[in-house]
N, C-alpha and C positions, 0 to 999 in steps of 0.2 A: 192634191189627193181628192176623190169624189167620193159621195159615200151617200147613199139610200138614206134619207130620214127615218130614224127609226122612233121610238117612246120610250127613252131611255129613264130608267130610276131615277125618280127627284129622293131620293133618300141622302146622294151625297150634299145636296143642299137643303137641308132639312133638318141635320141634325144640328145639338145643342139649342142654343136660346134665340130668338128670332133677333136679330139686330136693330135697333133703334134708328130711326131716320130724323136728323136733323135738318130744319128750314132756315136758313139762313142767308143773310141778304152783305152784299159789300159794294162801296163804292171802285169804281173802276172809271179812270179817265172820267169823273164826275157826272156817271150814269150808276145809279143803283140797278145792280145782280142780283136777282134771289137766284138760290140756287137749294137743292137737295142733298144732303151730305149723311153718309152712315159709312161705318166698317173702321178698323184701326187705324189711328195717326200712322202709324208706321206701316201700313202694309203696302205693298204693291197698288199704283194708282189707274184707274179706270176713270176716263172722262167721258160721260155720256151726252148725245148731244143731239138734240129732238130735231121735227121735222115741222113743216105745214099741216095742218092749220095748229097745231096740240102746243105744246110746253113737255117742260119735263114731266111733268102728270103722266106721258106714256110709259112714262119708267117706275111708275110707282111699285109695281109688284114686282119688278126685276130688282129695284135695287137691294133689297133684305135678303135676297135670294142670293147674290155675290157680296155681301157686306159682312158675311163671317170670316172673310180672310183678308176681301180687300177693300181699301181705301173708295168709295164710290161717291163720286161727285158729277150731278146733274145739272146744269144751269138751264134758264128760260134766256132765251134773245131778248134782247130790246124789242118791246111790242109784241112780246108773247109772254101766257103767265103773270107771275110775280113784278118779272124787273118792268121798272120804269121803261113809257115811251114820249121818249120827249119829242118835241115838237119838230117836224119834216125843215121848219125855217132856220134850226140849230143843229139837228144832226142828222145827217147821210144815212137812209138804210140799205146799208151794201154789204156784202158776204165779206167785204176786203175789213170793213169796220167791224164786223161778228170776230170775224177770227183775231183780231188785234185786240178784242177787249176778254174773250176766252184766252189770249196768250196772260194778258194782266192781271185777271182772277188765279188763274190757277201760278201766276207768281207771287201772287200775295199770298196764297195758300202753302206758298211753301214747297209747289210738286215741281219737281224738276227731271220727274221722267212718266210717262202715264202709256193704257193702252187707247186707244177712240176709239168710241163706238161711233160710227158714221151710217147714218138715215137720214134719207129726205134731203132736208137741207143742212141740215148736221152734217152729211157727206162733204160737197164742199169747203164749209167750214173747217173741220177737220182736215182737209189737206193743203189748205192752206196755211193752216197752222204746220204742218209737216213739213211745206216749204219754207217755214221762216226757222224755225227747228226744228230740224230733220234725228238731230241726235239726240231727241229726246221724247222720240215716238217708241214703246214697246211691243206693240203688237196694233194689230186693228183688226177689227169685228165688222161686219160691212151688211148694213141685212138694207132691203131696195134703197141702195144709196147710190147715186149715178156718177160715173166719169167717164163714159164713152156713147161716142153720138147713134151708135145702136140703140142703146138704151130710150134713146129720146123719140115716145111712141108720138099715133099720131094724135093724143091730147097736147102733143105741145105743138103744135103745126100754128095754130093761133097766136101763141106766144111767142114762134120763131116772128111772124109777122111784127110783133109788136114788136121787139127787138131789134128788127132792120129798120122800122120808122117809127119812131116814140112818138104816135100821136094822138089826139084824145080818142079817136076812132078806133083806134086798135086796142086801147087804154079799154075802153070801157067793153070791146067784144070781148073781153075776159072775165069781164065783173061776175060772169055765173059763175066761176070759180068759189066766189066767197059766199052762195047761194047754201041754206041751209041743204038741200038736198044734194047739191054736190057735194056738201060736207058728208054729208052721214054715209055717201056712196061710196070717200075715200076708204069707209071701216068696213060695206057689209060685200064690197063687190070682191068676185073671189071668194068669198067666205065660205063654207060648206053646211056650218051648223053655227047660224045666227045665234043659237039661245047663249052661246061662249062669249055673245059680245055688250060688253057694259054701256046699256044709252048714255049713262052718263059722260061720257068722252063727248060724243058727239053736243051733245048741250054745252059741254066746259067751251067747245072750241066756238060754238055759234054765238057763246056770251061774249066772248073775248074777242070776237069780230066786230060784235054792232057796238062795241065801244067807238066813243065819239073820234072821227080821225083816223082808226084802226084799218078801214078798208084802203084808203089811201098809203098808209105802211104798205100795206102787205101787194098794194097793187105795185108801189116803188120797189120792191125786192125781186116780182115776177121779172121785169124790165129790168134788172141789174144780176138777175141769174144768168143772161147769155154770157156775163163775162166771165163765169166759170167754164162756161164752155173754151171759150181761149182759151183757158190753164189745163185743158187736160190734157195736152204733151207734156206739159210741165211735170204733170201729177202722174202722166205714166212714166215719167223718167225718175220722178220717187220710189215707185214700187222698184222698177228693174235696179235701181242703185241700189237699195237700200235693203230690201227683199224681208219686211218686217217680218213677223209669223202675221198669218192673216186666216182669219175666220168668214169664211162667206155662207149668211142663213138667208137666204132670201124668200119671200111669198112668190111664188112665180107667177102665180094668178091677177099679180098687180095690172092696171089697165094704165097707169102712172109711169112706174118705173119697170116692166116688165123685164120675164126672165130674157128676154136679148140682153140687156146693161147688164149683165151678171156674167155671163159665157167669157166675155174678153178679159176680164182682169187674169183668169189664169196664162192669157200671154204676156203677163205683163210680172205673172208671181204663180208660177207656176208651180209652187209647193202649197198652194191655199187650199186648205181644207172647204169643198165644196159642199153645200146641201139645198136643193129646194124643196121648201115647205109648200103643201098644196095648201095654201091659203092667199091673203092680199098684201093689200099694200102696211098693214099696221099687225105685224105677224104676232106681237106680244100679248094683243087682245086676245088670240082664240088659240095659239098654238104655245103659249108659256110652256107648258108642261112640257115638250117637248126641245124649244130653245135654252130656255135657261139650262139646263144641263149641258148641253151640246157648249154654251157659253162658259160655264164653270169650267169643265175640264178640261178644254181650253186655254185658259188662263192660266190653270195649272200646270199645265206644260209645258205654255211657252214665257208666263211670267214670274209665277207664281214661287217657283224657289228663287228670284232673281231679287 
């Protein structure tokens, strides 16, 4: 289904008491999780699940906003945020290791069926977690999260490089990636009305880089992203099995994940509720008022009495 972005009432997510967000951290395969937690033990489960360069921090205003009905739980990656980054000589940073230790939290948690919210590299993540349990995905939310080679503009032309020969050469043409100014561009390019966008993100994310060792994470995840790229037959043959209810809000203005990676999933789930946001690559920044609702009622529909 396609549908015109419209500014829909935030009143149904608005009423009664604002929900409390809990900060809580759990070992998993002997790496410490912080993670974000608000909404009923019992309700309906929502895993949310950040992207480059941020932490669950993008989710802060979203989560209060779905935590009066549902269960919301946000984790940081190893080496993003909260959770621990342990040292590159003791552990792998690969999306195949994200998603196995996101399968292990939220079993210690208890949830044994949730919806994804898939961003960035949370995309990914979350579908890899779909392939290992499929029966236990309820829905998915998908705002610029990529699985199709459309999608991959020409900021990633450099990193295809570095992905056919891993070597320090290619290694390092990337490092402007982790450049304060690239960073701040992921939030303000696309944007229309800068004054909606909190500096504050952009500093959390630049602290969380020049951590000692941090650049080298994040430069090992860019190099182990193409092997998401092989899964995404994998990942289209989830959708057409499986045919979750699916949410697509994307910024189309992203220069990242542009609206081409958006267009194809409806071949793949072709009951997906469509919408592009005329904004960027981090739509929660500037266009809340408008997602969160399009997100709530949503849920409600396709999870929400389940």
């Amino acid at each position: 289904m396609v549908g015109i972005a419209q500014k829909p009432s935030v009143a149904a997510v608005q009423e009664g008491e604002l929900p409390v967000t809990h900060f809580r951290t759990a070992t998993v395969n002997g790496i410490e999780i912080f993670y974000r937690e608000a909404g009923p033990a019992d309700g309906p489960a929502v895993l949310l699940l950040h992207g480059f360069p941020t932490s669950s921090a993008q989710f802060r205003h979203l989560i209060p906003l779905l935590a009066d009905r549902y269960r919301v739980i946000a984790p940081d990656f190893p080496g993003f945020g909260h959770s621990a980054s342990p040292d590159r000589s003791t552990f792998d940073y690969t999306f195949a290791n994200f998603a196995d230790l996101m399968d292990g939290l939220i079993g210690q948690l208890g949830v044994d069926r949730y919806a994804l919210y898939c961003f960035d590299y949370g995309a990914p993540t979350a579908y890899r977690l779909a392939l290992k349990r499929p029966e236990r995905v309820s829905a998915l939310i998908v705002q610029n999260g990529n699985a199709y080679e459309e999608g991959l503009s020409p900021f990633w032309d450099p990193i295809k490089a570095y992905w056919a020969e891993n070597t320090d050469e290619h290694r390092q043409a990337i490092a402007f990636i982790l450049n304060s100014d690239t960073v701040k561009q992921q939030y303000t390019a696309g944007v229309k009305d800068l004054s909606r966008l909190d500096p504050d993100m952009w500093l959390h994310d630049d602290t969380q880089l020049a951590r000692p060792g941090n650049a080298d994470i994040q430069l090992d995840l860019f190099h182990d992203y193409g092997s998401n790229v092989t899964l995404y037959p994998e990942f289209h043959a989830f959708f057409r099995d499986h045919q979750p209810p699916t949410l697509i809000v994307w910024g189309q203005n992203d220069p990242v994940f542009p609206a081409a990676g958006a267009h194809p999933y409806r071949k793949d789930l072709p009951s997906a509720e469509f919408h592009l946001l005329d904004t960027g690559h981090f739509l929660l920044e500037d266009q809340l008022d408008v997602a969160a609702p399009m997100i709530h009622d949503f849920l409600d529909r396709s999870i929400g009495r389940s």
